[in-house]
C-alpha positions as CSV (number, residue, x, y, z in Angstrom):
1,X,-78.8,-46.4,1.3
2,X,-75.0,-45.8,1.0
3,X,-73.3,-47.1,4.3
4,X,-70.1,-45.2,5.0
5,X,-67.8,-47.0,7.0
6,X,-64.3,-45.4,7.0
7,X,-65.6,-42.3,8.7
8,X,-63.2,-40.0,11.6
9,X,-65.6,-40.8,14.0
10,X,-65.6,-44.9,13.2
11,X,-61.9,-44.8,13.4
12,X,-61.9,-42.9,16.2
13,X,-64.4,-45.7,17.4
14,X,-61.9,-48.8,16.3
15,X,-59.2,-47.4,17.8
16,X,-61.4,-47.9,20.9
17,X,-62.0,-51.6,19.8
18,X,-58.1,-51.8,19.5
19,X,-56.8,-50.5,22.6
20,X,-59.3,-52.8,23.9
21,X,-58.5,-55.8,22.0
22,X,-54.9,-55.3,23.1
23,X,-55.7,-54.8,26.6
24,X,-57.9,-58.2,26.9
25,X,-54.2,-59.6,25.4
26,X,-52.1,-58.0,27.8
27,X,-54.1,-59.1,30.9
28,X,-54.8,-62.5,29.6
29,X,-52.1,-63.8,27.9
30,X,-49.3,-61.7,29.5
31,X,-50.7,-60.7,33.4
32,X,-49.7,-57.2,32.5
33,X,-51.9,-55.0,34.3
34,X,-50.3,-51.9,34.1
35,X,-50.8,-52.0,30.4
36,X,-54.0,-52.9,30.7
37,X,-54.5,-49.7,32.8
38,X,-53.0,-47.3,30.0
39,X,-54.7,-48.8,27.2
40,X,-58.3,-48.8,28.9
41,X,-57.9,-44.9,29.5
42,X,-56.6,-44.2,26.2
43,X,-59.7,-46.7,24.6
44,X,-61.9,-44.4,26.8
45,X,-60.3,-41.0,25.4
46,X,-61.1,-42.4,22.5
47,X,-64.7,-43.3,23.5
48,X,-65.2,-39.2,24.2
49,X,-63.9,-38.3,20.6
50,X,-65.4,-40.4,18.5
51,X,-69.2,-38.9,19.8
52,X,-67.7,-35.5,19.8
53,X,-66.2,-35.7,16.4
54,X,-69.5,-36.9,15.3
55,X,-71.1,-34.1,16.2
56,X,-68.5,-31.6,15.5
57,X,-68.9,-33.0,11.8
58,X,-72.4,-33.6,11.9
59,X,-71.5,-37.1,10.7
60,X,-73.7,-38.7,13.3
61,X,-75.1,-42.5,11.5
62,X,-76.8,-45.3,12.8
63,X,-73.8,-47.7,12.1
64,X,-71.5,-45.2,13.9
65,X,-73.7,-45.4,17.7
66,X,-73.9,-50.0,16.7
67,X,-70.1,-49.7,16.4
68,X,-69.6,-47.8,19.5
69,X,-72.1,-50.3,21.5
70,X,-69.8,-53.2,19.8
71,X,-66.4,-51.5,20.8
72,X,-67.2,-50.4,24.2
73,X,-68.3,-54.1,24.8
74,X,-64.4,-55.4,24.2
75,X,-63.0,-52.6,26.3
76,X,-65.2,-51.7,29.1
77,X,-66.9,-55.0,29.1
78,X,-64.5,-57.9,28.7
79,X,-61.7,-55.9,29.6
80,X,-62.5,-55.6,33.4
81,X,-64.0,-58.9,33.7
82,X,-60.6,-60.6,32.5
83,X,-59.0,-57.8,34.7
84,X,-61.1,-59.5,38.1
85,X,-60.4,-62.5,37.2
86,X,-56.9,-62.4,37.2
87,X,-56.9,-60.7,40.3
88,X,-59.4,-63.5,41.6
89,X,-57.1,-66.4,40.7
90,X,-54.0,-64.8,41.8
91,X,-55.8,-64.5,45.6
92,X,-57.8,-67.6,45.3
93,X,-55.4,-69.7,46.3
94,X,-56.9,-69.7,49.8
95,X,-59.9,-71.5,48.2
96,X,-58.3,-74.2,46.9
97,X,-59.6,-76.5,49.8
98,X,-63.5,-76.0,48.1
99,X,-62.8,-76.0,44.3
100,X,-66.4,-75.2,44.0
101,X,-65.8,-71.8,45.6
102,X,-63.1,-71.0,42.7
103,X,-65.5,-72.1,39.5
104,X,-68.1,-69.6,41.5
105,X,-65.7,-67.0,41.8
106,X,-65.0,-67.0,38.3
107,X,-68.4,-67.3,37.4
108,X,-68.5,-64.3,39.0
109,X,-65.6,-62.3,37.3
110,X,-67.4,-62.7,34.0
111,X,-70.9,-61.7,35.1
112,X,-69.3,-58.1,34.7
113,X,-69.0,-59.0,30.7
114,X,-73.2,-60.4,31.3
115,X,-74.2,-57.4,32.3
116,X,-72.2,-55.0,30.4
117,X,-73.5,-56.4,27.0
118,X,-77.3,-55.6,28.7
119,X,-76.3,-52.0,30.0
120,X,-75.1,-51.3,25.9
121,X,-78.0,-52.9,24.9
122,X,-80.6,-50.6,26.8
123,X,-78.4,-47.7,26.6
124,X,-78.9,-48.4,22.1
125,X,-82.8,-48.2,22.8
126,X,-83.2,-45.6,25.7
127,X,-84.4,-42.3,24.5
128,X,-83.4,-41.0,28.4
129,X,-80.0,-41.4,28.1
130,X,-78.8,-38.5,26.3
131,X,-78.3,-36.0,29.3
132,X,-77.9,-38.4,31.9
133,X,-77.4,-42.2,32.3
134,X,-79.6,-45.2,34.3
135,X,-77.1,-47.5,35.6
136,X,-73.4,-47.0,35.9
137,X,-71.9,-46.3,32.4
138,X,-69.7,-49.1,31.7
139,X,-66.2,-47.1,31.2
140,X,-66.3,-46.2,34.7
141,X,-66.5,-49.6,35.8
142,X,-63.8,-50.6,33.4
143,X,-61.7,-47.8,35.1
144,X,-62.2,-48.6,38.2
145,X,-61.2,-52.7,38.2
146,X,-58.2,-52.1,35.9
147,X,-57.2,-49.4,38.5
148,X,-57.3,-51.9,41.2
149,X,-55.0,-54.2,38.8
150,X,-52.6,-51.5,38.1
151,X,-52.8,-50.6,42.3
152,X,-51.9,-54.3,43.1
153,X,-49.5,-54.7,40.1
154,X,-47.3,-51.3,41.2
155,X,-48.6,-49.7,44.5
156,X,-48.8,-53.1,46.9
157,X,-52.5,-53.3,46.8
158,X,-53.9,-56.8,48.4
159,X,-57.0,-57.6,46.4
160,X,-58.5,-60.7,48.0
161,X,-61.1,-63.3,46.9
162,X,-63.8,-60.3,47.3
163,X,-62.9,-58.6,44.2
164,X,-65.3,-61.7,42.9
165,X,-68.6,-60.4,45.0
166,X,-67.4,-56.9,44.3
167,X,-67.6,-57.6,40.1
168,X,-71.1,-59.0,40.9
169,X,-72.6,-55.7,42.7
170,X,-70.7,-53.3,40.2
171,X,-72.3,-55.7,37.7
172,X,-75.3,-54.8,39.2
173,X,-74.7,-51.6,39.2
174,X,-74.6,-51.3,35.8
175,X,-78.5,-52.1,35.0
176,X,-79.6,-50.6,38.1
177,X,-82.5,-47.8,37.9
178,X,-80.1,-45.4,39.6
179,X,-80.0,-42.2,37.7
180,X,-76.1,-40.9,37.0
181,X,-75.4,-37.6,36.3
182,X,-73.4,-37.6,32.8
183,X,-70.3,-34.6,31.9
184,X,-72.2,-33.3,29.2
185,X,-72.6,-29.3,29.1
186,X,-74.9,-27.7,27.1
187,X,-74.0,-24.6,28.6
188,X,-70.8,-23.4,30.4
189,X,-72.7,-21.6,33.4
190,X,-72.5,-22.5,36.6
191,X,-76.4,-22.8,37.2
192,X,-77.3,-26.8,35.6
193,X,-74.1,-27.6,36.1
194,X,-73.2,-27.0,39.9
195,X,-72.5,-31.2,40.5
196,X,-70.6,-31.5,37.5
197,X,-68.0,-28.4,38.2
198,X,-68.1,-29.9,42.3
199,X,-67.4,-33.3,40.8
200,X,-64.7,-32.3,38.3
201,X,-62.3,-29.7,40.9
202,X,-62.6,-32.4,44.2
203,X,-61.5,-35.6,40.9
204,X,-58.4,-33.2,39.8
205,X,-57.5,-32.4,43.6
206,X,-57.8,-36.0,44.0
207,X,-55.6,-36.8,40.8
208,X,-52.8,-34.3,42.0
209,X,-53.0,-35.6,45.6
210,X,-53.4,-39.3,45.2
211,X,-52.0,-40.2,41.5
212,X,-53.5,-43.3,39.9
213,X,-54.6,-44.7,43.0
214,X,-57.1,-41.7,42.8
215,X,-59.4,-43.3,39.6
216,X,-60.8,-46.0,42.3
217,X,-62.1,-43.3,44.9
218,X,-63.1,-40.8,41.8
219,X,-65.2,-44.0,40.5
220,X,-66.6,-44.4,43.8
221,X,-67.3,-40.9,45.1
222,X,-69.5,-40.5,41.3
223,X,-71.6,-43.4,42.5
224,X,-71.6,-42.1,45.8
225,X,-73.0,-38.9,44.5
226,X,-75.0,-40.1,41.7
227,X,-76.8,-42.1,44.3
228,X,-77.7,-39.7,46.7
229,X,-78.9,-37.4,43.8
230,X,-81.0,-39.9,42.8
231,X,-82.5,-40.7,46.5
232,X,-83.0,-37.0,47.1
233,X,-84.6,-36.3,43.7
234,X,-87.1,-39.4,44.0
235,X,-88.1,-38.1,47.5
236,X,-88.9,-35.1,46.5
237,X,-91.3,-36.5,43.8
């Protein structure tokens, strides 16, 4: 079997890998957050295309949804956790009396990474995935912790040592049974896709209203929704 590997769709999907890559840099080696911030959302524009290119040019492959898995590990996996951390260790400093609190907060930081690698994992080998996800999809995790960087970095946000708990539940989050509705159309009416329309016009009012500081709440509000979906659904059954 001939394996193509220089594909639009695999670029696409390295460019994702890159923007990562650079990101991890930027937050580890440099502190910068705010770059962090651009290059996750343009890693995650990149994230969209690369599926929808494949399908536009029926150039779907095996190695294509692998790469994807290994791409979306560097920059909605290890991106955030290194994200956390850095806000951890820049607030921990009110720790410093219990050095064992620190290692554990740190610990903690990097679980995100942990359970990232298992959400791609399942996602590879779950056949009821492809019009809605179980668990939090791991760029809007990603989004939401290097939002909270860029907040603290630009907009005076305080992030104190509970950004280490918080990466824990989110971690959580993202192998949790919870059913999330996903923005994939297969039509355009209205009827099918009444939370996704809802969902879309309250995140751009948000956007206008709020700026950047509105990716945290739009993050939260979709688990928020996605939650009570899926309680209201699994009563009914």
């Amino acid at each position: 079997m001939k394996i193509k590997l220089f594909t639009i769709p695999n670029l696409l999907t390295l460019s994702n890998l890159l923007c990562g890559s650079f990101a991890a840099v930027s937050v580890l080696e440099y502190g910068n957050l705010t770059t962090a911030f651009a290059l996750v959302i343009t890693a995650a524009v990149f994230d969209f295309f690369d599926g929808f290119t494949a399908r536009l040019l029926k150039c779907s492959s095996p190695i294509g949804g692998e790469l994807d898995s290994l791409a979306d590990m560097i920059s909605f996996g290890l991106v955030p956790a290194a994200v956390a951390y850095t806000l951890f260790k820049d607030a921990s400093l009110s720790l410093s009396v219990f050095p064992w609190m620190v290692d554990l907060g740190i610990f903690l930081c990097f679980t995100i990474a942990a359970f990232s690698a298992l959400r791609l994992a399942k996602f590879n080998i779950d056949e009821t995935q492809h019009t809605e996800f179980e668990g939090l999809p791991t760029p809007a995790n990603s989004l939401l912790f290097v939002s909270l960087g860029y907040l603290c970095e630009n907009n005076g946000l305080e992030v104190g040592w509970w950004i280490a708990p918080l990466a824990l539940v989110m971690g959580m989050m993202l192998v949790s049974p919870v059913r999330m509705f996903a923005l994939k159309f297969k039509g355009f009416g209205w009827q099918g896709n009444q939370i996704r329309y809802i969902f879309m016009l309250v995140s751009l009012l948000l956007a206008v209203v709020l700026g950047a500081s509105a990716v945290p709440v739009i993050i939260l509000l979709y688990i928020l929704i996605s939650v009570v979906r899926w309680v209201m659904i699994r009563s009914k059954k």
